[in-house]
N, C-alpha and C positions, 0 to 999 in steps of 0.2 A: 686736299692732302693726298701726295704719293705716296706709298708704301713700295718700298725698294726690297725685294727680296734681299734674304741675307744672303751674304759669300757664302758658297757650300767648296772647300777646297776640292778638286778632283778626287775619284776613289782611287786608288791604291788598288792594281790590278796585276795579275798575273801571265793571265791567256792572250793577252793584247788584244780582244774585243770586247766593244762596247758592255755596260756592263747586262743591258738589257737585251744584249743580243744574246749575250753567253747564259740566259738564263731562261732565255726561249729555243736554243738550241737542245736546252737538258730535255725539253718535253717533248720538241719537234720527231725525234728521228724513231722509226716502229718500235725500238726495243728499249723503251725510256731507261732500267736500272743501268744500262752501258753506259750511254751517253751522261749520266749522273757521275757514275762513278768515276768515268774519266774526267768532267770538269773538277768532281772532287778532286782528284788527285795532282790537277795542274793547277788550281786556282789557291793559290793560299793566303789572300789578302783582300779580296771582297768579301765581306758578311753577305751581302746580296745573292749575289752567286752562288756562294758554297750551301745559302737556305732554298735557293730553288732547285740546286743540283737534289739536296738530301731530300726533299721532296720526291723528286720525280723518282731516286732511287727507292723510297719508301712504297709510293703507287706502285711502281712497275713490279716492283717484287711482288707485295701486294696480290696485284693482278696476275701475276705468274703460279704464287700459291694456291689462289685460288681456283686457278684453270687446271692445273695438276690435280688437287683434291676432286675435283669436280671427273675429273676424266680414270679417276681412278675409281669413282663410286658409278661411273657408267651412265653418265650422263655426256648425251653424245653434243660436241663442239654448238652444234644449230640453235640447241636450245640455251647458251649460253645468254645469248641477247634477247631484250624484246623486238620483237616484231610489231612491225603496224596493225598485223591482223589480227595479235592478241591484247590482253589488254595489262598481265600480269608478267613476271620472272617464271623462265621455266616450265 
C-alpha cells in the first residue's frame, strides 16, 4: 500500500521568499528583534513566518534587556557567557 501525501495548497505569502527562508532569516542577522520586526511588518499572510518573526523579536529583546540590566548592576560584558574554563553563569 502507498500512502500519497495530501495536497497541501501553497502558503499565502507576502515577502516573496520561501516560507522557511523568511523565518530563518528573522534569526540569522546579529540584532534578531530588527530583523523580526521587519518581517512582522511585511509579512501578513503566513502563520509560519509572522510565529518565527514574533519569536526571534521576543528572544532578541529578551536578550537586550537582559544585557542592559546586567550592565547596569556592573557586571562587566565578559562575564556575560560561560566560559570553558568555568563551569557556572557569571
Amino acid at each position: 500500500m502507498h500512502s500519497q501525501a495530501a495536497y497541501q495548497p501553497p502558503r499565502r505569502q507576502t515577502t516573496g521568499l520561501a516560507p522557511n527562508i523568511a523565518a530563518l532569516l528573522s534569526y540569522l542577522v546579529p540584532v534578531p528583534p530588527i530583523t523580526g520586526v521587519i518581517l512582522l511588518l511585511l509579512e501578513k499572510e503566513d502563520g509560519f513566518v509572522r510565529f518565527h518573526a514574533m519569536q526571534a523579536v521576543i528572544f532578541g529583546a529578551s536578550c537586550l534587556i537582559l544585557t542592559l540590566a546586567l550592565q547596569l548592576l556592573g557586571v562587566p560584558p565578559e562575564r556575560f557567557f560561560v566560559h570553558s574554563s568555568s563551569r557556572s553563569f557569571c
